[in-house]
N, CA, C and O of each residue as an XYZ file, in Angstrom:
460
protein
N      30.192     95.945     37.812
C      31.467     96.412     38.319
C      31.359     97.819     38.901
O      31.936     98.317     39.867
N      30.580     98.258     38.162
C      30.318    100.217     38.728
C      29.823    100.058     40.380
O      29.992    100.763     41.375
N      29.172     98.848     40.144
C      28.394     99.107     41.674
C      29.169     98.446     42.757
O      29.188     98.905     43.899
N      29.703     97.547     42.463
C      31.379     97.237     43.249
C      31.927     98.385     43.714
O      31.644     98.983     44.751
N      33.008     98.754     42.600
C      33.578    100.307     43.489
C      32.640    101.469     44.006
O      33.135    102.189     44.874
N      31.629    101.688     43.679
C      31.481    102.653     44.213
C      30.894    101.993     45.848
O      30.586    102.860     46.666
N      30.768    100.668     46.242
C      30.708    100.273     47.556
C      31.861    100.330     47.845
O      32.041    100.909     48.917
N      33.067     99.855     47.183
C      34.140    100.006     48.053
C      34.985    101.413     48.060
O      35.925    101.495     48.850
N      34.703    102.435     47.272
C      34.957    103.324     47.306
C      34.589    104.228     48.562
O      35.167    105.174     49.098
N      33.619    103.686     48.770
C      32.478    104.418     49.947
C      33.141    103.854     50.913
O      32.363    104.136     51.825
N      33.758    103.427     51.284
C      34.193    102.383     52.693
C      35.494    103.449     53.328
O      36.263    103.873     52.465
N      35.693    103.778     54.424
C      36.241    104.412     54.901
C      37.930    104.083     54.917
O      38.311    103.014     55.394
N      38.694    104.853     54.487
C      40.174    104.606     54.562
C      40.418    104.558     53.059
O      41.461    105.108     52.707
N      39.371    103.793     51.715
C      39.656    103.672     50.844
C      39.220    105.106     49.359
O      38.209    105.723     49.023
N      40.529    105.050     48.942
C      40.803    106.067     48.515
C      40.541    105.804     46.804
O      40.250    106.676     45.985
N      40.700    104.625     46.594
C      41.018    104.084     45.256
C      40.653    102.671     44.551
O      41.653    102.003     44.292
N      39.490    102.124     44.214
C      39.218    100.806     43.828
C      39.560    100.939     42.003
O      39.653    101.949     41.306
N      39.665     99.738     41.703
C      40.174     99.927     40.277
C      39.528     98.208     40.166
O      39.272     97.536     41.165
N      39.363     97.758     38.831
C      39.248     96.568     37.977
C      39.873     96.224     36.646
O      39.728     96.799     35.567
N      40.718     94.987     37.002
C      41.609     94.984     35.727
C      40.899     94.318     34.668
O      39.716     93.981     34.708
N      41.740     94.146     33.677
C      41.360     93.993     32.518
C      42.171     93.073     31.741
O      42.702     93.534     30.730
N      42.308     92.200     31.950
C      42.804     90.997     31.682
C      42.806     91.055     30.163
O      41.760     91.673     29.963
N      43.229     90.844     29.186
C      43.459     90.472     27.836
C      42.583     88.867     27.250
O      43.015     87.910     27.892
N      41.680     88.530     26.380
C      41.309     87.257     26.276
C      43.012     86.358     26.586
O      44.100     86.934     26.602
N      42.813     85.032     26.777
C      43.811     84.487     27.064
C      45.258     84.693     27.130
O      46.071     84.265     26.310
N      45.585     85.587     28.481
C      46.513     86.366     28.836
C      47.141     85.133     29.914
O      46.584     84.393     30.724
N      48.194     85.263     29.605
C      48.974     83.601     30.654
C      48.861     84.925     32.420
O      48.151     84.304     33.211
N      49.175     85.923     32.905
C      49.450     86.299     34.217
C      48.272     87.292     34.787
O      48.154     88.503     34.601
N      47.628     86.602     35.370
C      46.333     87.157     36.187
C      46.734     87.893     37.222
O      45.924     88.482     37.938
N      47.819     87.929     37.380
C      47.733     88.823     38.833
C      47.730     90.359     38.360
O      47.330     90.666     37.237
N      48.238     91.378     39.358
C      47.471     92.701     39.770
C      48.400     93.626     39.333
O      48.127     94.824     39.259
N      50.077     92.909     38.871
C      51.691     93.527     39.085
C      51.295     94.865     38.420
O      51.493     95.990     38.877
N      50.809     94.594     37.472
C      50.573     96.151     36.417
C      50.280     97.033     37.034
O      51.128     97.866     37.352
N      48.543     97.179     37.533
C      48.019     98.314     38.429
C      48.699     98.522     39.316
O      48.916     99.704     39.581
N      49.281     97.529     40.097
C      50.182     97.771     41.845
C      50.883     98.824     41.056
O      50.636    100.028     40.996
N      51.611     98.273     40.588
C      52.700     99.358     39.969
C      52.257    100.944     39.785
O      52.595    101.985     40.349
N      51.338    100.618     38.724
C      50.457    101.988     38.489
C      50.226    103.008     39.540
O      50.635    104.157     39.710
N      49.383    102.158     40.231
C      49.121    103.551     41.355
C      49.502    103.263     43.040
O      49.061    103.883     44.008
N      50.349    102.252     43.030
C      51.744    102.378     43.814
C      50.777    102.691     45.276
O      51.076    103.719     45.884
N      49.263    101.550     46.025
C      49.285    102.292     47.369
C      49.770    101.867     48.360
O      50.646    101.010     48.479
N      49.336    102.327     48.973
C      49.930    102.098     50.393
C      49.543    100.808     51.046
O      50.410    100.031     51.446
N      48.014    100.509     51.188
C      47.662     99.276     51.157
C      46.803     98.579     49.986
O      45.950     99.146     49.302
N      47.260     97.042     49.884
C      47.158     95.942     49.417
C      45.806     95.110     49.616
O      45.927     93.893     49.757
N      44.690     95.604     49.635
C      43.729     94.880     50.617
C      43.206     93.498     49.608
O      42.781     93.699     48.471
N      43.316     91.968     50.255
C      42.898     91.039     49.735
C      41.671     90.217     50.403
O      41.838     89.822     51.557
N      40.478     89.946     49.764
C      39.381     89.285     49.715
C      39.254     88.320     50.858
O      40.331     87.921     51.300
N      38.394     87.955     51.310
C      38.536     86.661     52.387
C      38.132     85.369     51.523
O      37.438     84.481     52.017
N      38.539     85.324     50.395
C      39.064     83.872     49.965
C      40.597     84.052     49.764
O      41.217     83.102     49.285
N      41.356     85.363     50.141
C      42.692     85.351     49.915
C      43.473     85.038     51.324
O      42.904     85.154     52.410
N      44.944     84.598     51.174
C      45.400     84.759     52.480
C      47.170     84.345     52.322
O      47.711     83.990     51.274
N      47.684     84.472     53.359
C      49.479     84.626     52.800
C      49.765     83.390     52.185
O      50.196     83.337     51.034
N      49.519     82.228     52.991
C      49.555     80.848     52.040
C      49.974     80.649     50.706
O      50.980     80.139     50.213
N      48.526     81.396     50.047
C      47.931     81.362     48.878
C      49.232     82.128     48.536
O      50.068     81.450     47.938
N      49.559     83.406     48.800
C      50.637     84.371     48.328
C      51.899     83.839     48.196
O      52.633     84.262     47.302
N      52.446     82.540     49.328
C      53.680     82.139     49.294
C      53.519     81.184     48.176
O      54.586     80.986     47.595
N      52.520     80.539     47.703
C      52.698     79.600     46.099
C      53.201     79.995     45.255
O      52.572     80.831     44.606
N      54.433     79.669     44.846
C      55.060     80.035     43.241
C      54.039     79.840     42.504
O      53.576     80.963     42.299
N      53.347     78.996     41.931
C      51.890     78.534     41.194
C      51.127     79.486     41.304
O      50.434     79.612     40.295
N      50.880     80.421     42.281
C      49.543     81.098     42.850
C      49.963     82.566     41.745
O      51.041     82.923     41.270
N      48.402     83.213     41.628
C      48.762     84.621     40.810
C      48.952     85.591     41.867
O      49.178     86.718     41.425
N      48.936     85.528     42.743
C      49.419     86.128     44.002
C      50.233     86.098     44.425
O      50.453     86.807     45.407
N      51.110     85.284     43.934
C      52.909     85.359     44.520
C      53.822     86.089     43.464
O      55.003     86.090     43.810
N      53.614     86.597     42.482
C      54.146     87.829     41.994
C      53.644     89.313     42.508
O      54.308     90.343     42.396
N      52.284     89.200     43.117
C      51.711     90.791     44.110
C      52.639     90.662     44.800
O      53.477     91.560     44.878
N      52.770     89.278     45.631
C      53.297     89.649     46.913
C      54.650     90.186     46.957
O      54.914     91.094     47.745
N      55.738     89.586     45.991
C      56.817     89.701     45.659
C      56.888     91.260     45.289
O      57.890     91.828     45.724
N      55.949     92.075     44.528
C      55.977     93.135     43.972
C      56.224     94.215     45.021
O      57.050     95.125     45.096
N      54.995     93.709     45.990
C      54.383     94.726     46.871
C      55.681     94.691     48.050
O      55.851     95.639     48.817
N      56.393     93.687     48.064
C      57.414     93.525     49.296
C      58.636     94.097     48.754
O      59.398     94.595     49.582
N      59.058     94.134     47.229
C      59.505     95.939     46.443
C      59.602     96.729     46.668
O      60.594     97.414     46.917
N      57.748     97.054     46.647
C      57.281     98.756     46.393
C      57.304     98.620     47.741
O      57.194     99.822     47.982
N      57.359     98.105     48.838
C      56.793     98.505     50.254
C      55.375     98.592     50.298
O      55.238     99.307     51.290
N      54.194     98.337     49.876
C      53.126     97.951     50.038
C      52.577     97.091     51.091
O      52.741     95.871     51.050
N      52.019     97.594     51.904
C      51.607     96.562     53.221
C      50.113     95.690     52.512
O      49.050     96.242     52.226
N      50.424     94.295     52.366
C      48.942     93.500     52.359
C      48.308     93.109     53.312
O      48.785     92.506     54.274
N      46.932     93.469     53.119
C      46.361     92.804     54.019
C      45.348     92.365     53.535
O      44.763     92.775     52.532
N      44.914     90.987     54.625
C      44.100     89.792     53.756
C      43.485     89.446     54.520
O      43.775     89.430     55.716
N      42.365     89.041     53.963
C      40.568     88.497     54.258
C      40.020     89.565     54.702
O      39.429     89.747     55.766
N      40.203     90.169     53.971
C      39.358     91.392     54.183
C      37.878     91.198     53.845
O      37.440     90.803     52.764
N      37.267     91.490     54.784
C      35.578     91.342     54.585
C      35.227     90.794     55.778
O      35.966     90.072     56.448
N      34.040     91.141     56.082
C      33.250     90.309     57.268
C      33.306     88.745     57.057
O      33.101     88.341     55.913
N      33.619     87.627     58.278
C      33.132     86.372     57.592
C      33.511     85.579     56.303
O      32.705     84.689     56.032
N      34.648     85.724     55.385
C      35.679     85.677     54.218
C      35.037     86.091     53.158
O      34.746     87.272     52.969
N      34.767     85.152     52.384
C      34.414     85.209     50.905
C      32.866     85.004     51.186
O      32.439     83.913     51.562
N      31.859     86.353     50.941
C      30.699     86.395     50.881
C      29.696     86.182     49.774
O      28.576     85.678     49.850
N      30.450     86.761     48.542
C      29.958     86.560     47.217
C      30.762     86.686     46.481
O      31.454     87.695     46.615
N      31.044     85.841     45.466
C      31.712     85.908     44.310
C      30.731     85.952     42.998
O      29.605     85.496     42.801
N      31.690     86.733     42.146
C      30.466     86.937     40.353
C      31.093     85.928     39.907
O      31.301     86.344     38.767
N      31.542     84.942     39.936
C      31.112     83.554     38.943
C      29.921     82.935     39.705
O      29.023     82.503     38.983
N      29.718     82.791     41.342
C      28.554     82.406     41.761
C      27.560     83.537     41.501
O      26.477     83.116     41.095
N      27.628     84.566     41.600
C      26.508     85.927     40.947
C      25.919     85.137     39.456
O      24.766     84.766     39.236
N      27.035     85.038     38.619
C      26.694     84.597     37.180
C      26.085     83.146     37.168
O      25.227     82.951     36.307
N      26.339     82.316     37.831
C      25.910     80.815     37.824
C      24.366     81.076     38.709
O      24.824     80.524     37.708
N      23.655     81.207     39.133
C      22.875     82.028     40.089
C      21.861     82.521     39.309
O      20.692     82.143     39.379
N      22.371     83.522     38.425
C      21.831     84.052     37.334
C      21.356     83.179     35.783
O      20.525     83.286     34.882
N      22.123     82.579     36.059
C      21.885     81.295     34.293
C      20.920     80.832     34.689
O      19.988     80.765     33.887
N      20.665     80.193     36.401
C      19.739     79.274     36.649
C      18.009     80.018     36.613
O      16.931     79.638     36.155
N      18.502     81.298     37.391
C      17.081     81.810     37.457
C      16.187     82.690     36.444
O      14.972     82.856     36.333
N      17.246     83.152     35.795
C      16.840     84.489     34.082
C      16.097     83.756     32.807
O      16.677     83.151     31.905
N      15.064     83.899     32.905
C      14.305     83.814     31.738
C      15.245     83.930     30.214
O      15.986     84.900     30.049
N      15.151     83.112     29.416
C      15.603     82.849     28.538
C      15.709     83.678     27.233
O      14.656     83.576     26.603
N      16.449     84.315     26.730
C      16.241     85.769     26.081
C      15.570     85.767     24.690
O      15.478     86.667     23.855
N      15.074     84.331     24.686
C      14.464     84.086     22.806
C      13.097     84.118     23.306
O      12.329     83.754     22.415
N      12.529     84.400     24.337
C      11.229     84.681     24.593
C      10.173     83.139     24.727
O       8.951     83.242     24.825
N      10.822     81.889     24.712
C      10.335     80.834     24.423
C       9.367     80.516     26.420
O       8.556     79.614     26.625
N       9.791     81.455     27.395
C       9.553     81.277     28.346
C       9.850     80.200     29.364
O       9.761     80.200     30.592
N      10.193     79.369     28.578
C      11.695     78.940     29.482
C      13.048     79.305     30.703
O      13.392     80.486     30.651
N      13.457     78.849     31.261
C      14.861     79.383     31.940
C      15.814     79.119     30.777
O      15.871     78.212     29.946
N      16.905     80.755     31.105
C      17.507     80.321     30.177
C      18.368     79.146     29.951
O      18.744     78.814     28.827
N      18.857     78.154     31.672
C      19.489     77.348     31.365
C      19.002     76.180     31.072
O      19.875     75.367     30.769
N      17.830     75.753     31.047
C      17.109     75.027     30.179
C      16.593     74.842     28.627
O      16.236     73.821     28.038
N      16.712     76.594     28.059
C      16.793     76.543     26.688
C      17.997     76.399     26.479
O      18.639     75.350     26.531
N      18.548     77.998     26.105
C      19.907     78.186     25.136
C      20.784     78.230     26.095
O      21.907     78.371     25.612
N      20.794     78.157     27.562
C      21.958     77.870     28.301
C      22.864     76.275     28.814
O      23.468     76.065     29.866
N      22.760     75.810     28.216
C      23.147     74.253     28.007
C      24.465     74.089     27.378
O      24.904     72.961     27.151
């Protein structure tokens, strides 16, 4: 995560990256808390995000959007070159397959203890 913001920190215009912190089985994933918190100016969403997704009552993004159209928050979405380039559940799945197995048996770990 450190090495996340400090790439997007580094990116020009951006002033402020943050990562929430979800509670173990917390029913509302979206962002309402932090938006609130530090209240910016822009909203920037991922290129697997997009208004669609935001207009779903269902979606955890249709309470941002609702929030941010409140606070006056401008969103903007698919942000990134080309949409969704990498995601850390594919980082982590990626990783199970190729990491040596940590009981030293020399195995992958998802062939030993990752099963």
């Amino acid at each position: 995560q450190d090495q996340r913001r400090e790439i997007i920190e580094s990116m020009k215009g951006v002033t402020r990256a943050m990562f929430t912190a979800h509670e173990p089985g917390f029913q509302d994933r979206s962002v309402c808390r932090e938006l609130r918190e530090i209240r910016p100016d822009i909203f920037a969403q991922g290129g697997d995000r997009d208004l669609k997704d935001a207009l779903d009552p269902n979606s955890s993004q249709n309470p941002e959007a609702k929030l941010c159209a409140e606070l006056g928050i401008e969103i903007v979405y698919g942000v990134g070159r080309g949409g969704k380039v990498q995601s850390s559940s594919w980082l982590t799945a990626e990783d199970r397959e190729t990491r040596d197995c940590f009981c030293g048996s020399g195995s992958k770990y998802r062939e030993c203890h990752g099963k």
